[in-house]
C-alpha positions as CSV (number, residue, x, y, z in Angstrom):
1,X,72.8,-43.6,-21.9
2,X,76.1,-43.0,-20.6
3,X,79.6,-43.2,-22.1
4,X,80.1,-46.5,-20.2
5,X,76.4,-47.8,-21.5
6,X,77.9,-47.0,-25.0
7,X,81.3,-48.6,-24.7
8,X,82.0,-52.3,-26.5
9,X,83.2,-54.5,-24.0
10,X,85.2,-57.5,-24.9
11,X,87.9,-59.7,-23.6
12,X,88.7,-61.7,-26.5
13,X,88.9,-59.8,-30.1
14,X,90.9,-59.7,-33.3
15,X,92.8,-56.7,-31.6
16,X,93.6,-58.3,-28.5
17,X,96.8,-60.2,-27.4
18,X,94.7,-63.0,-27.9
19,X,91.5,-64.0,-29.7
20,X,91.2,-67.3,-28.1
21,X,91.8,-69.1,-25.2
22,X,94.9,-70.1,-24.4
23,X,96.9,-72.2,-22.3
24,X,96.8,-71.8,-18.6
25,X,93.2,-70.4,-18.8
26,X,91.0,-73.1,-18.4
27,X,87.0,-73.3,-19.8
28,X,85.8,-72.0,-16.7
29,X,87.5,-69.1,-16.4
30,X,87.3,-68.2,-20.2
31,X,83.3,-68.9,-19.0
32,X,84.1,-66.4,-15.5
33,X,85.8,-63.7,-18.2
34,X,82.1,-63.7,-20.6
35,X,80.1,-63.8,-17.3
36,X,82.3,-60.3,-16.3
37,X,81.6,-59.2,-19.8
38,X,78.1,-59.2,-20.0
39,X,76.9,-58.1,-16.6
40,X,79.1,-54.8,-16.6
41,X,77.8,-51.6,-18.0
42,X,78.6,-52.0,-21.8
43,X,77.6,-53.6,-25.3
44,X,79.1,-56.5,-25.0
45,X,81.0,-58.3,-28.1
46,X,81.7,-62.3,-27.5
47,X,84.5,-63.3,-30.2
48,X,83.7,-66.3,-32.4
49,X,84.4,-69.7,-30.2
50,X,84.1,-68.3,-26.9
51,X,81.0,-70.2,-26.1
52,X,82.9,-73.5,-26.4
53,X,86.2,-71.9,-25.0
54,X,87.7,-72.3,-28.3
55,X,91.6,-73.4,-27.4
56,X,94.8,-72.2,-29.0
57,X,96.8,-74.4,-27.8
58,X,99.7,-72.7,-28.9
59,X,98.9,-69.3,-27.7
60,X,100.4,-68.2,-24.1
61,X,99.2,-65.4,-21.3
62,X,101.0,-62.3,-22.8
63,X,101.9,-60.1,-25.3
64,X,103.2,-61.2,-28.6
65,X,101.7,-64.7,-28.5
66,X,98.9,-64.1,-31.4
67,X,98.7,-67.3,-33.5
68,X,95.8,-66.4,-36.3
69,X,92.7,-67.7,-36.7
70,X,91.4,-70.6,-35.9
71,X,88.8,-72.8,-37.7
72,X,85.5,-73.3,-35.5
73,X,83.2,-76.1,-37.1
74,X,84.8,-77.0,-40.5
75,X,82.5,-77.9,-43.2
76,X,79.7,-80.6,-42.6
77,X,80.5,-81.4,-39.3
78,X,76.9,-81.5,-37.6
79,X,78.3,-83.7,-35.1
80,X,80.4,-81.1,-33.7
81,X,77.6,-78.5,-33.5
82,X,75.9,-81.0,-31.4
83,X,79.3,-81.9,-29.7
84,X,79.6,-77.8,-28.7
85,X,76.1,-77.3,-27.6
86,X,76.1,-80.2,-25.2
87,X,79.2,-78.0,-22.8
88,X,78.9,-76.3,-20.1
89,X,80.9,-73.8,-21.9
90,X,78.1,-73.0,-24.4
91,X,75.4,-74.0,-21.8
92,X,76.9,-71.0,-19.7
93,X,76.9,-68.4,-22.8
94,X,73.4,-69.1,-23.3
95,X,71.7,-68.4,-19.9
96,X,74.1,-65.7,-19.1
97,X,73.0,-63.8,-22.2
98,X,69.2,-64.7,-21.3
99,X,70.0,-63.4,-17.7
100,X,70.8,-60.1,-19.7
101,X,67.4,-60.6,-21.9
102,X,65.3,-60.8,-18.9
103,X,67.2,-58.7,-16.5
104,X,67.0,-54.5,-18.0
105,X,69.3,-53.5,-15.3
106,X,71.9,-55.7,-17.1
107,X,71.3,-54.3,-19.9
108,X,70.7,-50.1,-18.9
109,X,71.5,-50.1,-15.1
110,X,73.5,-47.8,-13.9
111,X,76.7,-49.8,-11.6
112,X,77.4,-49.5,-7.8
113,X,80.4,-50.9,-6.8
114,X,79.8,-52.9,-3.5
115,X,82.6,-55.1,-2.8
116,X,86.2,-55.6,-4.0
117,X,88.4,-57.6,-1.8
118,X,88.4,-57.8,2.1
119,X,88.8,-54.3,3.8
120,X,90.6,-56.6,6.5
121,X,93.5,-57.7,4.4
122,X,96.2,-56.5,2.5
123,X,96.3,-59.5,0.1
124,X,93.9,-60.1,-3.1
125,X,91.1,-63.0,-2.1
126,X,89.3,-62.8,-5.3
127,X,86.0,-61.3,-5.1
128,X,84.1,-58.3,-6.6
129,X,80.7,-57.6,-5.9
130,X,78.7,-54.7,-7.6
131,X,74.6,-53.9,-8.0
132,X,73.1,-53.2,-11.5
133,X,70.1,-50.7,-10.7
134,X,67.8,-48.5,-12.1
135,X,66.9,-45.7,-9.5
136,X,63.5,-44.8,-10.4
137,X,62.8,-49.2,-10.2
138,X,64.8,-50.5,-6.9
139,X,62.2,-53.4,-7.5
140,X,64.9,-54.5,-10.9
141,X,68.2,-54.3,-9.0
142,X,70.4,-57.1,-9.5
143,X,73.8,-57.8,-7.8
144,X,76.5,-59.6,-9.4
145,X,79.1,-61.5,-7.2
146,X,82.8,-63.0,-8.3
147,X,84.3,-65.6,-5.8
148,X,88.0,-66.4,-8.4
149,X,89.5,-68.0,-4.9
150,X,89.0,-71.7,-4.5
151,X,87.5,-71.0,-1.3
152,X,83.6,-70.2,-0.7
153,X,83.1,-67.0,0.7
154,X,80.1,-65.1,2.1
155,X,80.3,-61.1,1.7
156,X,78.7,-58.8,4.1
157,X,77.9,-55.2,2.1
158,X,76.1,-52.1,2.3
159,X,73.5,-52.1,-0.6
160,X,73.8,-48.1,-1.0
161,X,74.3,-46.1,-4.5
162,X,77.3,-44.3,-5.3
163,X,75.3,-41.4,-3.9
164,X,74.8,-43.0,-0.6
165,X,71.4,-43.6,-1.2
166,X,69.8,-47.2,-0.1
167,X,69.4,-49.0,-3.4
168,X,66.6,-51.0,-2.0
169,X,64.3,-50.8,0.8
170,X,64.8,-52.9,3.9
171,X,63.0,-56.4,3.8
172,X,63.8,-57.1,0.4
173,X,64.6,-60.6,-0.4
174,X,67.1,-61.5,-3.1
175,X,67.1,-64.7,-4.7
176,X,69.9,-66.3,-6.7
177,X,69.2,-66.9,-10.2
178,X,70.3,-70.3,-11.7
179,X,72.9,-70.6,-14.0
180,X,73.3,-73.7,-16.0
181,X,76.5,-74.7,-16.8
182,X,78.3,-72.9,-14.2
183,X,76.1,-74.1,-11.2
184,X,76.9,-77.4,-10.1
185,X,74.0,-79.7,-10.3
186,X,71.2,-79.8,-8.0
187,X,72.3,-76.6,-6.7
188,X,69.1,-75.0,-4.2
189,X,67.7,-72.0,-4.6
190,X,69.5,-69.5,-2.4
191,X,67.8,-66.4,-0.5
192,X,69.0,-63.3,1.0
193,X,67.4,-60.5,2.8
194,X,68.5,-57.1,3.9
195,X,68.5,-55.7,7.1
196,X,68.1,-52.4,8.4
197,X,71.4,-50.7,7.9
198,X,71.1,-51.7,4.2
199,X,73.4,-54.6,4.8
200,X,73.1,-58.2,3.2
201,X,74.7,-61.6,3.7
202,X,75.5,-62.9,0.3
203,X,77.4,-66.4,0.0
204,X,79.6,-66.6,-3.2
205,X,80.4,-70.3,-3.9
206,X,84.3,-70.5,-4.8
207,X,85.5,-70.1,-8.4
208,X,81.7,-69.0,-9.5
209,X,79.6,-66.5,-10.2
210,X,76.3,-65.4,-9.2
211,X,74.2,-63.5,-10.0
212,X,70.5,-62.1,-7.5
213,X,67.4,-60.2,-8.1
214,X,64.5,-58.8,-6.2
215,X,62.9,-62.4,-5.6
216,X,59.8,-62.6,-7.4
217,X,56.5,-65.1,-7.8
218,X,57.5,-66.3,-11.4
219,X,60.6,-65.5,-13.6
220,X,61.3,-66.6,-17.4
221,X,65.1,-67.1,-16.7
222,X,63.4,-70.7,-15.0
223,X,62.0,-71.7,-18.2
224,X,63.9,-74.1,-20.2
């Protein structure tokens, strides 16, 4: 493992300018931020609440705006578990961190940056695209895609290692995974392949996340 591999990544932490959410930031970003952490290289640490956007609302974006802690479920509230397990908040921990269980690259991949704005423009339009790869298995690559604009987007990159080697061979199909409660509902399976110069047509739906692998026949991340 690498330094990076060995690193605890976090966004939210007792440390931090903030451990919760707060105003300005809404639930899906907050679910955006844990979709960064636990796709980059990295042991990833989700502070308590996270998965149901815990809100201080009297905490503000910047420094010196830590309130304390805040109380999660208070004693024998079961209705509130259930209340917390029924968001797309929590909905959108859970299959991200199965995404990691049944993706390895996620877990011990090492990263190419692919994408990170428009080369064309001088003005930030929001998206970040990287693969997740293990050379010796190009058949377990998996590419991550960020869309923060509200507009959908469709990125064009080279699939090629930091060593300018072709991370997958040409043909290969990608297939979007799902991701319940950040998908909208009834979203289609998506599919992309890549040409000959390595290049791939990826569509990133606005204010999202998504997340491909090497499309295979069956795939536990489909199991409820």
């Amino acid at each position: 493992m690498n330094a990076r591999q060995k690193s605890i990544t976090f966004i939210e932490n007792h440390d931090g300018i903030n451990r919760f959410r707060v105003d300005d930031i809404t639930s899906r970003r907050n679910s955006l931020a844990n979709a960064m952490v636990l796709t980059l290289e990295g042991i990833p640490c989700l502070y308590y609440g996270t998965e149901n956007s815990l809100h201080d609302t009297q905490g503000k974006i910047g420094p010196d705006t830590e309130t304390g802690r805040l109380t999660f479920i208070r004693n024998n509230n079961g209705g509130q578990v259930k209340k917390i397990q029924a968001s797309n908040a929590f909905h959108a921990t859970q299959t991200l961190i199965k995404a990691r269980k049944y993706l390895p690259a996620l877990r011990r991949g090492l990263t190419a940056p692919l994408w990170l704005d428009s080369r064309e423009s001088k003005h930030d339009d929001g998206t970040f695209l990287f693969a997740r790869y293990i050379s010796e298995k190009p058949e377990l690559t998996v590419l991550v895609g960020f869309n923060l604009s509200q507009n959908n987007s469709t990125l064009s990159p080279a699939l090629i290692s930091p060593q300018q080697r072709a991370l997958v061979p040409e043909g290969t199909v990608f297939e979007r995974i799902s991701l319940r409660g950040i998908d909208a509902r009834g979203s289609q399976p998506e599919f992309a392949t890549v040409a000959a110069n390595e290049r791939i047509n990826l569509p990133l739906k606005a204010d999202s996340v998504s997340i491909w692998r090497v499309k295979k026949q069956t795939s536990e991340l489909h199991k409820k």
